[in-house]
C-alpha positions in Angstrom: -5.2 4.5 5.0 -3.7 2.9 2.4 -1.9 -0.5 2.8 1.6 -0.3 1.7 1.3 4.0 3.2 0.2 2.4 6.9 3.7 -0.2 6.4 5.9 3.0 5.2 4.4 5.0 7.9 5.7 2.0 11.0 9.2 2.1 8.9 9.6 5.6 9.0 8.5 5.8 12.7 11.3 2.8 13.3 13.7 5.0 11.4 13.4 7.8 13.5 13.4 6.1 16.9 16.5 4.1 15.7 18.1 4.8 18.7 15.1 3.8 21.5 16.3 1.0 23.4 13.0 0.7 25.8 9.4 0.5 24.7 7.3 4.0 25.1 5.6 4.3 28.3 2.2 2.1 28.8 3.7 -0.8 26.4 5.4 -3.9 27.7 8.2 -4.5 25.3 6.7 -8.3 24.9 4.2 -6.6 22.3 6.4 -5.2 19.7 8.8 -8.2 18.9 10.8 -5.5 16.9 11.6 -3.9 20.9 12.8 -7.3 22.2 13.7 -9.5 19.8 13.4 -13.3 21.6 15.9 -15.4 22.7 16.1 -19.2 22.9 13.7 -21.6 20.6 11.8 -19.3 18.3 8.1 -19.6 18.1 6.1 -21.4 15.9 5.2 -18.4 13.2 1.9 -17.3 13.2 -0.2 -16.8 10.3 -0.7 -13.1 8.9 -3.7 -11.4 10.5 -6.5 -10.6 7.3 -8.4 -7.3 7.1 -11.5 -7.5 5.1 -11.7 -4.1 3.0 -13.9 -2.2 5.0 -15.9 0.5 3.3 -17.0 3.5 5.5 -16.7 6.8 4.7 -18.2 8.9 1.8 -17.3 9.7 -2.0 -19.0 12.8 -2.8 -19.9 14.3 -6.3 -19.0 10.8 -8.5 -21.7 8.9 -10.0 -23.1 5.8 -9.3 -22.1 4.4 -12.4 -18.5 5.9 -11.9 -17.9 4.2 -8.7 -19.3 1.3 -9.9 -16.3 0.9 -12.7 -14.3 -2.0 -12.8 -10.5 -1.6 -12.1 -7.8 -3.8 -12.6 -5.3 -6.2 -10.2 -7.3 -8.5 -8.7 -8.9 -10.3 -11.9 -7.6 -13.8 -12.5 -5.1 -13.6 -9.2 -3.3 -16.9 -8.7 -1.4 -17.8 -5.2 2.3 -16.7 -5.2 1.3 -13.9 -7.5 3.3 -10.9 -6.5 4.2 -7.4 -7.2 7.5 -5.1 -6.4 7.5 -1.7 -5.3 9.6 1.6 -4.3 8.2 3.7 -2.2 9.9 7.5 -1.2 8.4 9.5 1.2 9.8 13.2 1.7 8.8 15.9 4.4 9.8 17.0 7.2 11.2 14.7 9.0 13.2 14.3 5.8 13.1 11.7 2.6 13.0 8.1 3.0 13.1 4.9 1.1 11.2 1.3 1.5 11.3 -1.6 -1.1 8.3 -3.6 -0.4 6.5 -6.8 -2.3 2.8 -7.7 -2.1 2.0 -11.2 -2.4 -1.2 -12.8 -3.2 -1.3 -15.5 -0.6 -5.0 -16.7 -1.3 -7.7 -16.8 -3.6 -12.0 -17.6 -3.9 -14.0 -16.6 -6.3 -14.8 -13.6 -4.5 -11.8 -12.6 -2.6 -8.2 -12.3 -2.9 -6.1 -12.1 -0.2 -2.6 -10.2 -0.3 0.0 -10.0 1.9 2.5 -6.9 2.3 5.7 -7.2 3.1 8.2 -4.0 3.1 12.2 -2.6 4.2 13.4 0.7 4.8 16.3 0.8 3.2 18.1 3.3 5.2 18.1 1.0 8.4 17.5 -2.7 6.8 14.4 -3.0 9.1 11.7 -4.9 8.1 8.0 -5.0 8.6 4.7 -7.0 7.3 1.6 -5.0 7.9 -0.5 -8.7 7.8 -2.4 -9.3 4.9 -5.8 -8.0 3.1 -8.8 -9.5 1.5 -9.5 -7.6 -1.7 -12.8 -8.5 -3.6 -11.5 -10.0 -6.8 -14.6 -7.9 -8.4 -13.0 -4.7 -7.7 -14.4 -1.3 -8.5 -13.5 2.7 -8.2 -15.3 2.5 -5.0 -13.2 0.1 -3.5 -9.9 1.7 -4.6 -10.8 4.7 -2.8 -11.7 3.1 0.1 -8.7 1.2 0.5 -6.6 4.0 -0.4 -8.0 6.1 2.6 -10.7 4.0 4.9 -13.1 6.8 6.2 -11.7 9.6 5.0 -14.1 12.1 2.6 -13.3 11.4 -0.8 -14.0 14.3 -3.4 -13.3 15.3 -7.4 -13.2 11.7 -8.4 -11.6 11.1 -11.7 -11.0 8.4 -13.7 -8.8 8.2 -17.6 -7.0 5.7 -19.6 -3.6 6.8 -19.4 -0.4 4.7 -20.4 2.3 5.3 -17.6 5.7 4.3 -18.3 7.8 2.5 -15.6 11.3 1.3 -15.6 11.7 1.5 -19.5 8.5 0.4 -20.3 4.7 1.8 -20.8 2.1 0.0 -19.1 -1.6 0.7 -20.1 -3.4 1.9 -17.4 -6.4 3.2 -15.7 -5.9 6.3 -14.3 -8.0 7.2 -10.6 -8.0 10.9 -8.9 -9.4 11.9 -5.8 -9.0 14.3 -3.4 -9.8 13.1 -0.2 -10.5 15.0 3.3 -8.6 13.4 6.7 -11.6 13.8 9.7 -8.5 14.4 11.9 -7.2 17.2 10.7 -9.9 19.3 8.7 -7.3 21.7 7.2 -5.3 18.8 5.6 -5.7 19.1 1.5 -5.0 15.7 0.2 -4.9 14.0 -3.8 -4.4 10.9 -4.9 -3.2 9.8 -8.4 -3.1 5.8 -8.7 -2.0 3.9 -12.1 -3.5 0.8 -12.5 -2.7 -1.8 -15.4 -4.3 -5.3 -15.9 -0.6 -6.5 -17.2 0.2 -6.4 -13.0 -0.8 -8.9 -10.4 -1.2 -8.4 -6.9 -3.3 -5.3 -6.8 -2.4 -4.0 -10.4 -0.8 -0.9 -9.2 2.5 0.7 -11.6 2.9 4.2 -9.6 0.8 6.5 -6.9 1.2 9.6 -6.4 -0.2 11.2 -3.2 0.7 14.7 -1.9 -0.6 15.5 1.5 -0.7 19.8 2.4 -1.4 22.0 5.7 -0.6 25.0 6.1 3.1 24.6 7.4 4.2 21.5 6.0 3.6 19.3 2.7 4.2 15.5 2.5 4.6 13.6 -0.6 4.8 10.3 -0.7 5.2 8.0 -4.7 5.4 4.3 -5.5 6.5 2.9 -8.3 6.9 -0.4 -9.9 9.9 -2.6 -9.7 9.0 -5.8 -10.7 6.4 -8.6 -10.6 5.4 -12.6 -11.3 3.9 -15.3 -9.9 5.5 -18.3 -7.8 7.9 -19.6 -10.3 8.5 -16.3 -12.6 9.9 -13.0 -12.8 7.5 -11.8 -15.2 9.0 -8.1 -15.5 11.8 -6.3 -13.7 13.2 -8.0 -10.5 11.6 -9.1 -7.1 13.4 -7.7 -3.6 15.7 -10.2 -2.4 15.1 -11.0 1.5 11.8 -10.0 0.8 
């Protein structure tokens, strides 16, 4: 699943069990510190757990050569590098709002590693989903797979396309899919991701994903509020508390 969609998906679920005041059944509340906050000295803060990008699944119908295509974001990614989001998700359970920031928080020649950090903005609460190693040599391929892990990913396209964010136009490559959840075979899902080499941190200006069944439809968009690097505000503003 995509990153910053897994970190909306925890905020929406907190949203929604605002009012829980024990931990499900089978969990001590000592493993979600957002069930019982501690009390007394705090402990020492331990460092982000990194996920390498795993790449299972299959991308049917694209070319070799398409999946092969280089995509922007990771190119030239300096520490403290970071990049601004909003991200709406409406359905169901009704429409909700995160601001989130992903920071680049390392850096190799082959690997960048990225850090996500969001808050829903109905309730104030706050979440980081850990952090990500991203080959800095990033491809179609990749995008897809860390857009949807071991999903099936079908009708792969890829334009330039200038999107325009905030007041201004960003050039961009444009990536489509379709892509096919194993859990639930009847589920029609696309994918429209904007990617511009002006944006650090993972390049992304907007997504668009819209997720169908027969009886209910969930859309979920991103868009671009701001990014820099450590010192800077490049374009538009960074999240405060964030």
């Amino acid at each position: 699943m995509r990153v910053h969609t897994a970190l909306i998906a925890m905020l929406t679920i907190a949203a929604c069990d605002g009012g829980r005041t024990s931990p499900p059944p089978g969990r001590a509340s000592a493993a979600d510190p957002w069930d019982s906050p501690a009390t007394g000295s705090a402990a020492p803060p331990r460092a982000p757990r990194v996920r390498p990008l795993a790449m299972d699944g299959t991308i049917e119908g694209a070319s070799p050569e398409l999946l092969a295509t280089p995509l922007p974001g990771y190119a030239n990614a300096k520490v403290g590098d970071w990049r601004a989001f909003r991200h709406v998700t409406s359905g169901t359970m009704g429409t909700f709002h995160a601001t989130a920031i992903a920071v680049v928080t390392a850096v190799t020649p082959e690997i960048v590693t990225i850090e996500l950090k969001g808050r829903l903005d109905e309730t104030g609460e706050q979440r980081s989903d850990g952090a990500d190693a991203i080959p800095s040599a990033f491809t179609v391929a990749h995008e897809i797979h860390r857009s949807h892990g071991d999903w099936t990913a079908s009708h792969v396209e890829l334009a330039d396309a200038a999107h325009e964010v905030g007041g201004r136009s960003f050039a961009c490559k444009k990536l489509a899919f379709a892509s096919a959840d194993p859990m639930m075979p009847g589920k029609d899902t696309r994918v429209e991701v904007w990617l511009s080499p002006e944006v650090p941190a993972g390049g992304e200006v907007a997504v668009r994903e819209v997720q169908k069944t027969s009886s209910l439809t969930i859309t979920m968009t991103s868009d671009l509020l701001g990014f820099g690097d450590a010192t800077h505000t490049t374009w538009g503003t960074r999240p405060v508390g964030l």
